[in-house]
C-alpha positions in Angstrom: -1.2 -11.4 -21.2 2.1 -11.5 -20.4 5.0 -9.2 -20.3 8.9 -10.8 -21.2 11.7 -9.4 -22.8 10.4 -6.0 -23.6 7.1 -7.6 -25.2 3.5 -7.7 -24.4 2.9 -11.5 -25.3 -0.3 -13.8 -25.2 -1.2 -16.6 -22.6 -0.3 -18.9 -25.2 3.3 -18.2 -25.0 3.5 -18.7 -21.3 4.5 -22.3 -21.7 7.7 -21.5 -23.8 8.3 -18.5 -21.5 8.5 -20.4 -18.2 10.2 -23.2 -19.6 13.1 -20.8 -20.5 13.0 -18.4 -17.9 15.3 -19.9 -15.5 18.4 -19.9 -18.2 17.9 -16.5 -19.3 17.8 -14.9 -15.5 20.8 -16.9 -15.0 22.9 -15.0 -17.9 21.5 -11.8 -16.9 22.6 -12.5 -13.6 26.2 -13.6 -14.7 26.7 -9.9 -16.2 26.9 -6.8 -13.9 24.1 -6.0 -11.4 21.5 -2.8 -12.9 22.7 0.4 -12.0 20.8 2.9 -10.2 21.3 5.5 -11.9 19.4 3.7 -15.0 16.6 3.2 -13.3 16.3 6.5 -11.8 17.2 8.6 -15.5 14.5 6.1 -17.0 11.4 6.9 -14.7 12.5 10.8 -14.0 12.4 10.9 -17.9 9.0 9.0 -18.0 7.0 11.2 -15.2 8.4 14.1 -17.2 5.8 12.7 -20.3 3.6 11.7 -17.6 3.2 15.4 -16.3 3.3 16.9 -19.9 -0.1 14.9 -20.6 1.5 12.5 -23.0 -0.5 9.5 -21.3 -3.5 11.3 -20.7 -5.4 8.8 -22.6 -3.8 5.6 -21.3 -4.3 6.8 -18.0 -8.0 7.4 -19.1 -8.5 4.2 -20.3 -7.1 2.2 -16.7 -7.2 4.7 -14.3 -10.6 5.4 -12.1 -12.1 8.6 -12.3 -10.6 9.6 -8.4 -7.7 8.7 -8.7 -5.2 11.4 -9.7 -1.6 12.4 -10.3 -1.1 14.5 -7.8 0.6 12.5 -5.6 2.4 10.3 -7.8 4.0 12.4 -10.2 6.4 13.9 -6.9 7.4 9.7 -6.1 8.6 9.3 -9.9 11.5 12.3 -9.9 14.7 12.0 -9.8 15.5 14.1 -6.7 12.6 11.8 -4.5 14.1 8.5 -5.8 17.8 9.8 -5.0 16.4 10.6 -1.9 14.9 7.7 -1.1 17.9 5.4 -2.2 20.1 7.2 0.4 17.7 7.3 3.2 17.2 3.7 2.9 20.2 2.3 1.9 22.9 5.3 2.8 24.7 8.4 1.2 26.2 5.5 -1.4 24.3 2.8 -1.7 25.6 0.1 -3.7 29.4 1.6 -2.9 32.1 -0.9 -0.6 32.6 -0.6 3.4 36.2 -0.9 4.4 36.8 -2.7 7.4 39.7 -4.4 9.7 39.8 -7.5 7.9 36.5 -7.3 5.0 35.1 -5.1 2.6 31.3 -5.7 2.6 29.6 -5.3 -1.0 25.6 -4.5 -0.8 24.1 -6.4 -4.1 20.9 -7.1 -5.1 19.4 -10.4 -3.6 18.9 -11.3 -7.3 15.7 -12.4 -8.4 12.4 -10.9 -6.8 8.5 -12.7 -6.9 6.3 -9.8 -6.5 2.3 -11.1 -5.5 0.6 -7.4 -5.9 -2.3 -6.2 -4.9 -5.3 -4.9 -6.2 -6.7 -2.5 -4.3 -4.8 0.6 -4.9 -4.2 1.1 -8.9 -0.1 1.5 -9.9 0.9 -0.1 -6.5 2.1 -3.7 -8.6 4.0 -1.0 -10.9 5.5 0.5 -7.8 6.1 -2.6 -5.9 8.8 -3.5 -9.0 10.2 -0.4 -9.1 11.4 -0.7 -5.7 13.2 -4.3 -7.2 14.4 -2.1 -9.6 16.5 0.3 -7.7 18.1 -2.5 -6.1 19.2 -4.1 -9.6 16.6 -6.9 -8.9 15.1 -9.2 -11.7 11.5 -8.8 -11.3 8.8 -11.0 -11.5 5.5 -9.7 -11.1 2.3 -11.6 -10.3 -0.3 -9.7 -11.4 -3.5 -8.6 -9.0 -7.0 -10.4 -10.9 -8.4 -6.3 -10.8 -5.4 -4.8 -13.0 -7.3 -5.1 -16.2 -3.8 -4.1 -18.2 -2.4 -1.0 -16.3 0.5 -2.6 -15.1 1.2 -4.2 -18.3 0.8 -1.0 -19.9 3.4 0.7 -17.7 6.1 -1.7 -17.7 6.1 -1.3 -21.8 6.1 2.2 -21.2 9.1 2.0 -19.0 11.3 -0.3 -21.0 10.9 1.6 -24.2 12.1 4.5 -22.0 14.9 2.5 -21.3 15.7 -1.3 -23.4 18.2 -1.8 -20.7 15.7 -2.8 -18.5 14.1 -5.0 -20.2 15.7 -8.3 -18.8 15.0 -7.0 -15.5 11.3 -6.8 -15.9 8.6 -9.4 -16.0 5.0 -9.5 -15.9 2.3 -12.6 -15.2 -1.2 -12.2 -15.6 -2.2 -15.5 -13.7 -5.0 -16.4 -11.2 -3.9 -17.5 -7.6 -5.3 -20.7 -8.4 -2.6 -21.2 -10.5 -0.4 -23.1 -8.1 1.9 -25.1 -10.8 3.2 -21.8 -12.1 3.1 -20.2 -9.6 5.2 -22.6 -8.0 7.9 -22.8 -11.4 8.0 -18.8 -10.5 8.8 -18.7 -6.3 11.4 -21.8 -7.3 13.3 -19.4 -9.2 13.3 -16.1 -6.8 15.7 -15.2 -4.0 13.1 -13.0 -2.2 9.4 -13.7 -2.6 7.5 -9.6 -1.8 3.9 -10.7 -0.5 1.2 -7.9 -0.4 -2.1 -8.9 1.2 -4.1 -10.5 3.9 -3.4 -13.4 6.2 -4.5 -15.6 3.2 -2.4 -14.4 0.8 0.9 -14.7 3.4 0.1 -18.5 4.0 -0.3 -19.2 0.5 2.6 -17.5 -0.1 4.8 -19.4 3.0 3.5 -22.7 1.0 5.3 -21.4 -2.2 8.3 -20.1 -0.9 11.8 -22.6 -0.4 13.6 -22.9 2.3 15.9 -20.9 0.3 13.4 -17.8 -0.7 13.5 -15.2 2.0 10.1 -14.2 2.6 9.0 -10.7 2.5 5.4 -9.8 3.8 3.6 -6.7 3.2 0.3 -7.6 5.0 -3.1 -5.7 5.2 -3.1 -3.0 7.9 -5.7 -1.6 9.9 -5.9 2.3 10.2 -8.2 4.4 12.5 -8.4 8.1 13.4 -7.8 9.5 17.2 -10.0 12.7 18.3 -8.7 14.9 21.1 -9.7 18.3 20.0 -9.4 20.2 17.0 -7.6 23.0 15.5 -10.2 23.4 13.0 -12.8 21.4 13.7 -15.2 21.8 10.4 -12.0 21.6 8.2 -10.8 18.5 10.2 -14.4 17.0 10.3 -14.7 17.6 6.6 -11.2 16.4 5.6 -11.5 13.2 7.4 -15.1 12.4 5.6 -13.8 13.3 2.4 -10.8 10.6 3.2 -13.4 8.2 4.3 -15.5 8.3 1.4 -12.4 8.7 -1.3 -10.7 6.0 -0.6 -13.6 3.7 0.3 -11.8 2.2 2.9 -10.3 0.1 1.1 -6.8 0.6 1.5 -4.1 0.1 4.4 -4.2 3.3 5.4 -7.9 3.8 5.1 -9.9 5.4 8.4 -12.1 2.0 9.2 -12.9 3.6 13.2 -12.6 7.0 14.5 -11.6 6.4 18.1 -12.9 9.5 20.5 -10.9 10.8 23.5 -13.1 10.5 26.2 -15.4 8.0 27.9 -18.9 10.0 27.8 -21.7 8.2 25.7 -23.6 11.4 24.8 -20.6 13.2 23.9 -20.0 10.0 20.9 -23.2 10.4 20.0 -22.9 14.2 19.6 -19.8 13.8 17.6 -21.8 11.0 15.5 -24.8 13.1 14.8 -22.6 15.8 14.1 -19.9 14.0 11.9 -22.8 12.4 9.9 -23.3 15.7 7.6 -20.2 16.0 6.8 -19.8 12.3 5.6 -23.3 13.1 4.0 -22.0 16.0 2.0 -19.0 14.1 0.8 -20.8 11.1 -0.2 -23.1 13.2 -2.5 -19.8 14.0 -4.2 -19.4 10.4 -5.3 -18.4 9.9 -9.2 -21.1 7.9 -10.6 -24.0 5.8 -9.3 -22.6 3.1 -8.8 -20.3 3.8 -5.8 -23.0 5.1 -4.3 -25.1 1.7 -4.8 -22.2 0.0 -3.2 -22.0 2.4 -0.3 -25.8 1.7 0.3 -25.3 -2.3 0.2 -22.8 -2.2 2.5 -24.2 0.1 4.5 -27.8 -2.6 4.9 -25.8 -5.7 4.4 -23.9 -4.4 7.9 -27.1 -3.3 9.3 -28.6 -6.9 8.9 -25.7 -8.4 9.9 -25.7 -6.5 13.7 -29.2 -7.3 14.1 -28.9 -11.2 13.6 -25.3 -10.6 15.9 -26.1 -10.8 19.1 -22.8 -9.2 20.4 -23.7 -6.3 18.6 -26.1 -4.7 21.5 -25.8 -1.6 23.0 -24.7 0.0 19.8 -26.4 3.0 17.6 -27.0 3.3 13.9 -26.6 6.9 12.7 -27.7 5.8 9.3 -27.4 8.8 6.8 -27.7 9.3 2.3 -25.1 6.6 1.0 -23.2 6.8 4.1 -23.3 5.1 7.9 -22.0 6.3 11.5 -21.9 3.2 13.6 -21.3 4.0 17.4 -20.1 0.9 19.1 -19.5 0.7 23.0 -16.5 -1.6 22.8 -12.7 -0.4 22.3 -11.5 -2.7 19.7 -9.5 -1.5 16.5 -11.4 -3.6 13.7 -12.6 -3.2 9.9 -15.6 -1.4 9.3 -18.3 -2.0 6.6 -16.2 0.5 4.3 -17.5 1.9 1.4 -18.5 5.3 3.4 -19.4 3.4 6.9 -17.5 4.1 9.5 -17.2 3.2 13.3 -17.1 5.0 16.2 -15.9 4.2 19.6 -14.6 6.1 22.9 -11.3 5.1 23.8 -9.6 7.6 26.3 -5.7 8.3 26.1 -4.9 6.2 29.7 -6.8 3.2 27.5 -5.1 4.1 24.2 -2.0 1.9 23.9 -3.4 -1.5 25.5 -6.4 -1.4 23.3 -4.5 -0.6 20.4 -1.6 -3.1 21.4 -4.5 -6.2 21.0 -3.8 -5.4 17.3 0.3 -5.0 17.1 1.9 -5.9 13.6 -1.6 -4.7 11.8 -1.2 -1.4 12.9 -0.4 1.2 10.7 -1.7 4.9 9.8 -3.8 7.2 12.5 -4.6 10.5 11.5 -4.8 12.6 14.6 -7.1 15.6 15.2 -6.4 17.3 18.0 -5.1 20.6 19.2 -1.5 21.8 18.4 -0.1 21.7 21.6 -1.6 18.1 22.2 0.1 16.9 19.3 3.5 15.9 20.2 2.6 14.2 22.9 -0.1 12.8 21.2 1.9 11.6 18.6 4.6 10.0 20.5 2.0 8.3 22.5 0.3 6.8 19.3 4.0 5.7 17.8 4.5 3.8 20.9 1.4 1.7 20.6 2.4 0.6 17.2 1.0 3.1 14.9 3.5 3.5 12.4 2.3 6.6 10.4 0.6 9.5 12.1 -1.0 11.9 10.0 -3.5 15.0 9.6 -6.9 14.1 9.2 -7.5 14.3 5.4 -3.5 13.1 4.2 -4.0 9.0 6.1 -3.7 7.7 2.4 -1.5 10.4 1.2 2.1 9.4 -0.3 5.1 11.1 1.1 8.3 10.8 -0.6 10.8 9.5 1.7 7.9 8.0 4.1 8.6 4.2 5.2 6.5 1.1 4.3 4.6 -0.3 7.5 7.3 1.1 9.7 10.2 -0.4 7.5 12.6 0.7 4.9 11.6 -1.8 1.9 15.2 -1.6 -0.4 16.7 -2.9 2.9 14.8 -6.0 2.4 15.7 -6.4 -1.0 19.2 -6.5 -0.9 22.2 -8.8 0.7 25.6 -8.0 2.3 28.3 -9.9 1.1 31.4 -10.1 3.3 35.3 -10.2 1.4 38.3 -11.2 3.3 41.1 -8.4 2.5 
């Protein structure tokens, strides 16, 4: 499907809909750039419904069974997106500075690519909506694992509001569609890539010499214990985390790094960790996440023993769920899916192991005792970490927080300089 104009449309009229795409951005572009203020009164109305139940059905129909509103519904009022205009872009973001000689103008860069992601539902939806606050034109490339959520919200959005309609596209097209793909990144000022190192070259190949590039790569997150507050809480919070997210996402724990350099005391924290990633696996939704738990949980255990590199570790295997204790000090991705690694890594160590990973780095939830943290903290922030968190909230949305250590609307704008 395909989403122009305000209209869900078949495949069939893709054809007619590239061909004229290029003259219509251009007259929407000649007129004056989307205000703010439209976007924001359109999706503060539209998490209103939201909250009131109105899509319960919808969200039935697209959304997994874990995956709730709770955190969402804060990002979609008015006073977070307000909030997170001025933080990003200043008090007034779109107004004039006066200098000596110039008055710089912040506009849009004009027209934006977006290649989404799959992996965490609403995120292609969200990925626009950031376009949107800047008065972007929006293209959106469409993840393969959508299956018509996106679709379905950016009708829902420009019904809200018909004024953002020409802003607004939608493309359900494999990546193997280089041709259009191709017709698309030749008509974008800024081309937003999220995903892995394959995804970022393909996307270099697409993008002109006149397309700024703007990469949103996978991350690697990881968990740092020195201590607790409240150990079972913390212990428990963290599994849960593990086990929710599947460790699929940026943010996702994939190894719980250990302050000390003891090999009896990992294994003690692995035989006693594995109970509590135990008792949240049994809280799976379904059987089969807890097949796919299981399968990667074996195919990883075959894997180590035809790898010979992998001696010296120990398999804490447990129901649905793994503990991997691993006597190297490298940041890496586990098997996911409820599998997690465990390695000792000692505070003196801490920044030049996690250095041998810098530009993947991103969230590390920190247990650890409260007068530890700060210090803790800054010591994590200096080896590249760019979110540090409590030990259940690593994949929890903020409003406000930063995107992998940057301010994104700062990327999708331009400064243009007038002589006085």
């Amino acid at each position: 499907m395909i989403f122009a104009d305000g209209r869900l449309l078949p495949d069939t009229e893709q054809k007619a809909v590239l061909n004229g795409l290029e003259a219509h951005l251009n007259t929407v572009r000649m007129g004056p750039p989307l205000a703010a203020e439209t976007v924001i009164s359109a999706v503060d109305a539209l998490g209103k419904r939201l909250e009131a139940g109105e899509f319960a059905p919808l969200l039935a129909q697209f959304l997994p069974a874990r995956v709730g509103l709770d955190e969402l519904l804060p990002l979609l009022r008015r006073e977070a997106l307000e909030a997170k205009l001025a933080a990003e872009l200043g008090p007034e973001p779109f107004g004039t500075r006066e200098y000596a000689k110039t008055t710089a103008r912040v506009l849009p860069l004009g027209v934006l690519l977006h290649i989404a992601p799959g992996n965490m539902p609403g995120l292609p939806v969200y990925t626009a909506l950031e376009g949107l606050l800047t008065g972007n034109i929006n293209l959106v490339k469409l993840p393969h694992g959508d299956k018509g959520l996106s679709l379905a919200a950016f009708q829902l959005l420009t019904r809200q509001e018909p004024r953002l309609a020409p802003y607004l596209y939608g493309f359900d097209l494999l990546s193997g569609r280089r041709e259009e793909l191709r017709v698309l990144a030749g008509l974008a000022d800024g081309l937003a890539v999220w995903g892995g190192d394959g995804a970022i070259d393909a996307a270099r190949a697409l993008a002109g010499p006149g397309c700024k590039l703007i990469e949103w790569g996978h991350r690697l997150s990881f968990a740092y214990v020195s201590g607790y507050e409240d150990r079972d809480g913390e212990l428990s919070a963290l599994a849960a985390h593990i086990v929710e997210t599947g460790q699929r996402l940026c943010s996702s724990c994939q190894v719980i790094f250990l302050d000390t350099e003891d090999w009896e005391e990992g294994a003690a924290f692995c035989r006693e960790f594995l109970p509590h990633l135990e008792r949240a696996a049994a809280k799976r939704p379904g059987l089969g996440a807890g097949a796919a738990a299981s399968l990667s949980g074996h195919t990883a255990l075959l894997e180590r023993i035809v790898d010979k590199t992998a001696a010296g570790e120990v398999l804490f295997q447990g129901r649905g769920c793994s503990v991997v204790l691993r006597p190297d000090r490298e940041l890496e991705l586990s098997p996911m899916e409820g599998n997690v690694l465990v390695k000792l890594l000692p505070q003196a160590e801490l920044l030049p192991a996690l250095r041998r990973q810098k530009g993947r780095l991103q969230t590390a939830g920190l247990l650890c005792a409260p007068e530890k943290r700060e210090a803790l903290t800054g010591l994590l922030a200096r080896s590249g970490a760019t979110r540090v968190t409590r030990a259940g909230s690593m994949s929890a949305s903020f409003p406000g927080e930063a995107h992998d250590g940057e301010y994104p609307l700062r990327r999708y704008v331009r400064v243009v300089d007038v002589e006085r």
